[in-house]
FINULUM-913754 format. One record per residue (C-alpha): residue in three letters; x, y, z. Coordinates in nm, 3 decimals. Layout:
{"ALA", {X, Y, Z}}
...
END
This chain:
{"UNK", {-6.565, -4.407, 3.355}}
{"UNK", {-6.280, -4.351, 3.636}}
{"UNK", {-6.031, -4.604, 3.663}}
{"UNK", {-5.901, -4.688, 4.032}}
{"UNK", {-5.539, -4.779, 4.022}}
{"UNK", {-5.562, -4.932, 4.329}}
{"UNK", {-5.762, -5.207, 4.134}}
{"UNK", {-5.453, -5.201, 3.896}}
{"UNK", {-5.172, -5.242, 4.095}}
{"UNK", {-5.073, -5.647, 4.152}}
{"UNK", {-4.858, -5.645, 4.432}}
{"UNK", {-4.573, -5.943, 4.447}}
{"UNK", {-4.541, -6.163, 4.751}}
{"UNK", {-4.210, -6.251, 4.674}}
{"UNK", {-4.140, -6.334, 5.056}}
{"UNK", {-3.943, -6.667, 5.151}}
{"UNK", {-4.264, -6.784, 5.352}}
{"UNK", {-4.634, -6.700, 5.428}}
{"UNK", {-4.541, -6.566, 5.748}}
{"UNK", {-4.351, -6.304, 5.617}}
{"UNK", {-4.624, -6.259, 5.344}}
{"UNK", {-4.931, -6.229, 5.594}}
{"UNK", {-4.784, -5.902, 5.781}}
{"UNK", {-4.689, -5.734, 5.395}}
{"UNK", {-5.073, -5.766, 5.314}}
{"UNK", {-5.220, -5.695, 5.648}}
{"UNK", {-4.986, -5.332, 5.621}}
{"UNK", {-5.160, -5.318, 5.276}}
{"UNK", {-5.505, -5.338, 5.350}}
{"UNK", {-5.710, -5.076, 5.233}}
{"UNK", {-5.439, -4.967, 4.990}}
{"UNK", {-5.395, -5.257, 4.823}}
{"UNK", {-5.631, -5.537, 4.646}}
{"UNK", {-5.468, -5.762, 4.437}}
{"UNK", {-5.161, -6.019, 4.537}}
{"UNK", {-4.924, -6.244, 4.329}}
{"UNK", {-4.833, -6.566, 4.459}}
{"UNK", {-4.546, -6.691, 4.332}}
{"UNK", {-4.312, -6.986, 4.245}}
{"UNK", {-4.083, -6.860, 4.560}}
{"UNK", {-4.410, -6.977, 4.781}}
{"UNK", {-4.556, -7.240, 4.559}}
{"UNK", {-4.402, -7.526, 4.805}}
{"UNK", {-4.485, -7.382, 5.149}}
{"UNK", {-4.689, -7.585, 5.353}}
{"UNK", {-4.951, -7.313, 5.423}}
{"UNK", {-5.007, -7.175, 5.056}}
{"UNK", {-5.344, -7.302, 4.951}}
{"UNK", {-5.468, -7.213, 5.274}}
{"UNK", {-5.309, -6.906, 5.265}}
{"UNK", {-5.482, -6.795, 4.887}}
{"UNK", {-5.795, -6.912, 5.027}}
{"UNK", {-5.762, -6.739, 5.316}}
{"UNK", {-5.703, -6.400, 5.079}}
{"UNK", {-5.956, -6.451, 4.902}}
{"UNK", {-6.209, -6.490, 5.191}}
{"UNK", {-6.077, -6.154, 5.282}}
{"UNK", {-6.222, -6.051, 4.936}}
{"UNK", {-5.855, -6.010, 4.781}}
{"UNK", {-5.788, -6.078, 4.441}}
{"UNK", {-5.511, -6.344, 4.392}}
{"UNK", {-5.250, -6.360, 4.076}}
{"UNK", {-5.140, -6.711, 4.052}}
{"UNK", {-4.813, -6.682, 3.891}}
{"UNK", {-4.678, -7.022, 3.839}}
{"UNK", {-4.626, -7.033, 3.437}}
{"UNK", {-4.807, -7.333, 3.380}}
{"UNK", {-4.581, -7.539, 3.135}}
{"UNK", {-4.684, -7.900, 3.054}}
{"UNK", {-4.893, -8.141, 2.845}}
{"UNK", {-5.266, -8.035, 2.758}}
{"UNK", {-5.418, -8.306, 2.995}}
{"UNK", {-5.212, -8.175, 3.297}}
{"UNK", {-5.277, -7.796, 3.208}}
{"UNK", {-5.641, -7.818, 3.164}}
{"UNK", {-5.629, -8.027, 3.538}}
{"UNK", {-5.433, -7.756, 3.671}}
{"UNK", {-5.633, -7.432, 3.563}}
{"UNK", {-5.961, -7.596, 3.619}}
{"UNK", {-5.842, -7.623, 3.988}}
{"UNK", {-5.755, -7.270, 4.026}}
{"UNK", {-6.063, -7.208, 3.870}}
{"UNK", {-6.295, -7.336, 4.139}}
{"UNK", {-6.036, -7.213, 4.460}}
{"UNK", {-6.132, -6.827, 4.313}}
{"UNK", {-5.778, -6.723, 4.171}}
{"UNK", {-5.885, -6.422, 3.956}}
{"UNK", {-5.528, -6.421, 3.762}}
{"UNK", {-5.322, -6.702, 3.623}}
{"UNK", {-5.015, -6.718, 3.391}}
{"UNK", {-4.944, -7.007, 3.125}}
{"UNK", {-4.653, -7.070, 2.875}}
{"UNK", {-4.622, -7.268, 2.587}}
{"UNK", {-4.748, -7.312, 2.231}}
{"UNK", {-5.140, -7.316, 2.082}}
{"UNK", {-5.231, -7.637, 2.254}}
{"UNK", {-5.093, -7.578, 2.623}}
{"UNK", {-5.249, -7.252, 2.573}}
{"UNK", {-5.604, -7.377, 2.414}}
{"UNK", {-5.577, -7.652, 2.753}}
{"UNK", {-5.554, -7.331, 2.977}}
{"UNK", {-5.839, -7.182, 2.836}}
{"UNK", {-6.062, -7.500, 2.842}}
{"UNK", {-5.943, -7.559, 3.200}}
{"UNK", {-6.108, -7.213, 3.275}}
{"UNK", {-6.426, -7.322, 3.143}}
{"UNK", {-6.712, -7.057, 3.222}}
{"UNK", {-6.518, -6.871, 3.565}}
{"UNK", {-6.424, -6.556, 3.631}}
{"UNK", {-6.096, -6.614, 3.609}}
{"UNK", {-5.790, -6.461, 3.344}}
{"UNK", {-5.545, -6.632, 3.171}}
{"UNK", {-5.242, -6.499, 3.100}}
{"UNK", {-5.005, -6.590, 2.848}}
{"UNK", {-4.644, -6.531, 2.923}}
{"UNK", {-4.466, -6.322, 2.622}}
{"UNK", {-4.079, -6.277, 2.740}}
{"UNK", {-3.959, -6.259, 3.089}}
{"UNK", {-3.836, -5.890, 3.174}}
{"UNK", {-3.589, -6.028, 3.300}}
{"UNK", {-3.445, -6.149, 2.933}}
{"UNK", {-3.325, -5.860, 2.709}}
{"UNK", {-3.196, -5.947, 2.282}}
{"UNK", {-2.872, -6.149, 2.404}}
{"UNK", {-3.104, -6.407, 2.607}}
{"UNK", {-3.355, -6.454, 2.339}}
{"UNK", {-3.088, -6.531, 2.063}}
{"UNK", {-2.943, -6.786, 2.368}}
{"UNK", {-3.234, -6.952, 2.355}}
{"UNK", {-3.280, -6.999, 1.987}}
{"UNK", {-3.456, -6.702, 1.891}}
{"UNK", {-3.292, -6.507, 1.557}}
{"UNK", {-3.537, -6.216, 1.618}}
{"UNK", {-3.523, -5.883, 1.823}}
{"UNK", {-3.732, -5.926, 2.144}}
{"UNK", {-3.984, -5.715, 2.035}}
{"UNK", {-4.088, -5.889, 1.705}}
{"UNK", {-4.121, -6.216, 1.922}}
{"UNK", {-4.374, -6.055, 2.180}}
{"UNK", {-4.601, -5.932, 1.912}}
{"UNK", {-4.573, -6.221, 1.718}}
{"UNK", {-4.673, -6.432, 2.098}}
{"UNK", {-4.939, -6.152, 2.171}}
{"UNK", {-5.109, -6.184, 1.807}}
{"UNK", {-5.078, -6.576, 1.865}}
{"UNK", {-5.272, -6.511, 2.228}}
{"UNK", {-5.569, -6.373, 2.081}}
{"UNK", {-5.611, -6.646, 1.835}}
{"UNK", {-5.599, -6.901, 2.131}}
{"UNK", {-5.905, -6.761, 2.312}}
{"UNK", {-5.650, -6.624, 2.574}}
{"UNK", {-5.759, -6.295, 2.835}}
{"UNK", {-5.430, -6.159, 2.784}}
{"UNK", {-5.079, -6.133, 2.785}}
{"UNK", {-4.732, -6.076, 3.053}}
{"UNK", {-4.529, -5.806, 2.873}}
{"UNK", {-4.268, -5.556, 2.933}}
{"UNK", {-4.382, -5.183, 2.927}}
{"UNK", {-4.174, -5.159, 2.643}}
{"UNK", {-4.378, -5.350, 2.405}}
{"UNK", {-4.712, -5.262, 2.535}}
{"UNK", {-4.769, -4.978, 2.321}}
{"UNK", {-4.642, -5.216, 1.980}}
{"UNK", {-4.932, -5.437, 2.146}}
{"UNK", {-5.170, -5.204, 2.166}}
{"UNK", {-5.082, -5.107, 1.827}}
{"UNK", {-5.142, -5.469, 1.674}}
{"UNK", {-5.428, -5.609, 1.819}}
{"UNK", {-5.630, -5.259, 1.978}}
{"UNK", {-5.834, -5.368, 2.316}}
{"UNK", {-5.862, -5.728, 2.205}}
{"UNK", {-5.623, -5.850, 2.542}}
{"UNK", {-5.539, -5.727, 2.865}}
{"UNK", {-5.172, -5.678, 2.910}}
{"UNK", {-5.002, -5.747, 3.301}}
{"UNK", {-4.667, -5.599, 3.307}}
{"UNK", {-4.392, -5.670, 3.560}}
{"UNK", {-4.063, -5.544, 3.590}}
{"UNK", {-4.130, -5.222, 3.685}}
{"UNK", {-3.933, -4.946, 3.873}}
{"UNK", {-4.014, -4.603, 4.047}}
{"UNK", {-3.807, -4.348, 3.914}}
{"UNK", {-3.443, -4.354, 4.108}}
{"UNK", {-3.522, -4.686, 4.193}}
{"UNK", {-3.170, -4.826, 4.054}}
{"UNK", {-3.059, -5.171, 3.888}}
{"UNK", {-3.135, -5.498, 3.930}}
{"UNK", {-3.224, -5.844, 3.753}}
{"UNK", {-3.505, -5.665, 3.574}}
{"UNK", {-3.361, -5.558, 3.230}}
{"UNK", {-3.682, -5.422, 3.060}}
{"UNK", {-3.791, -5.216, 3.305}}
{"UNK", {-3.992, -4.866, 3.336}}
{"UNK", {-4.149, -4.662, 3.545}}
{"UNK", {-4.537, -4.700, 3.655}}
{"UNK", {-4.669, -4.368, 3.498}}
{"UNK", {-4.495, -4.442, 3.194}}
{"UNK", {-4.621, -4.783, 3.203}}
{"UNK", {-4.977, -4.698, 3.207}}
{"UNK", {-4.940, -4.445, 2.957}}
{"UNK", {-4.786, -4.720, 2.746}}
{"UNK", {-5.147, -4.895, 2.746}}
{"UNK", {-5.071, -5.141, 3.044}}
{"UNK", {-5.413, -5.233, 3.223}}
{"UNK", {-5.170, -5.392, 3.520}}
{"UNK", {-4.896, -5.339, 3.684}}
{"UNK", {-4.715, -5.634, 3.917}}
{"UNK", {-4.488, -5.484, 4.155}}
{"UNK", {-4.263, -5.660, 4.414}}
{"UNK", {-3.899, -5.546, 4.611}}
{"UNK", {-3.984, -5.158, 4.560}}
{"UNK", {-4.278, -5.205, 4.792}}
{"UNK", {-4.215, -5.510, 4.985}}
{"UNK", {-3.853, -5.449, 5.004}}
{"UNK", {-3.903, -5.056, 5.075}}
{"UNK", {-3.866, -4.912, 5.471}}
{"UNK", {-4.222, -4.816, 5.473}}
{"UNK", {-4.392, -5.061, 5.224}}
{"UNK", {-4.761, -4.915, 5.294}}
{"UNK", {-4.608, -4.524, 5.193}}
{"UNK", {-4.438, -4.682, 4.898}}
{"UNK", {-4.795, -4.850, 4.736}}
{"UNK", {-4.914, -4.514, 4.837}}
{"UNK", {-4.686, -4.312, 4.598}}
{"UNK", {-4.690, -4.591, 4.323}}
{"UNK", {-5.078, -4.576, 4.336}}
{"UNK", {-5.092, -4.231, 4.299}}
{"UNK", {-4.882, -4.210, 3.994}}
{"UNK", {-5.117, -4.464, 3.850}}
{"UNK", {-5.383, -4.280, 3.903}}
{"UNK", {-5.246, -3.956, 3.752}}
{"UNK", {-5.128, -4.175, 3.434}}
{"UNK", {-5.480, -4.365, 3.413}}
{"UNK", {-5.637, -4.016, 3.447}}
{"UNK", {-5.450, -3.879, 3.182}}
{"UNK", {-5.492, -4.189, 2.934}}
{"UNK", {-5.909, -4.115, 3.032}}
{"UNK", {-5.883, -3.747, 2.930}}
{"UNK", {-5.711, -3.827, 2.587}}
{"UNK", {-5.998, -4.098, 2.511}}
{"UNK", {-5.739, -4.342, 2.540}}
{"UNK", {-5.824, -4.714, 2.715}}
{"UNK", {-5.778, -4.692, 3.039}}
END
């Protein structure tokens, strides 16, 4: 079965307001699918009635708020985004904010997502925060955890999807952020890689913000990123690998 990477690619509304957003997905359309609300637009008046308003337009909506709080006010929470239509949503936490999440999506549609490490975080922040362990070993050992928790899947670098893949086979899906075209250059992102390599690393989906929305031509720059998806997803397909 073909894959269409336009399915796969989440693109990031990292905008300071939903006026700014609205013209990024409207130069999208037809290209793009799937949008990721963030924390940056979580307190703009419009927001709810902006995702709804996506999702009428048959969009599929990411809700990336990392859910982080007792079991009660989890289960609340996702239930909520459960009945609005988000298709995506990301958690954080330990077994029982996690088990919440999953109750809180009852029988819908909807993913959750567990958060492994931020790709923004690299060794040096995970020993800041307490961690004696390389990066790595803590994702798997958060990704093995996820499938025992009834979770759809996991945020992880490219860099660790393969070690995922590896350890627990087609059992999650695995969202990956922090990803940059090829040239692209630095930024906050320290775990980065490219979107062909990416996909070839087993990553189902790929969130990408600033080198679309922040590109001259966003619409040409989805373009390009969508067609090295495809030729990575195509590639995975012909080598019997999950696509």
């Amino acid at each position: 079965m073909n894959e269409n990477a336009s399915d796969k690619l989440i693109v990031a509304l990292d905008t300071d307001s939903i006026e700014e957003a609205r013209p990024l997905v409207n130069e999208l359309d037809g290209i793009v699918h799937f949008f990721k609300i963030g924390l940056g637009l979580q307190l703009d008046s419009t927001t709810n009635e902006f995702i709804r308003e996506l999702i009428s337009r048959e969009k599929k909506v990411f809700l990336d708020y990392k859910y982080l709080d007792i079991e009660a006010t989890i289960e609340r929470a996702v239930s909520r985004a459960a009945r609005v239509g988000v298709s995506f949503l990301t958690v954080h936490g330990n077994s029982s904010i996690i088990q919440a999440a999953v109750r809180g999506r009852g029988a819908s549609d909807m993913k959750v997502f567990a958060v492994t490490v931020l790709t923004s975080m690299d060794g040096s922040d995970v020993m800041e925060m307490g961690y004696n362990c390389p990066v790595e070993e803590l994702v798997l050992h958060r990704a093995s955890q996820t499938v025992k928790w009834g979770c759809d899947g996991v945020i992880a670098s490219g860099r660790e999807a393969a070690l995922i893949r590896e350890q627990v086979g087609n059992k999650l899906l695995i969202t990956t952020p922090g990803i940059r075209p090829q040239g692209y250059g630095t930024d906050d992102q320290k775990r980065t890689m490219t979107p062909k390599d990416a996909i070839e690393a087993g990553a189902d989906y790929l969130v990408i913000g600033r080198p679309i929305i922040g590109a001259r031509n966003p619409r040409q720059a989805a373009i390009e990123i969508v067609a090295e998806m495809q030729e990575a997803l195509d590639r995975r397909r012909e080598q019997g690998v999950r696509a």
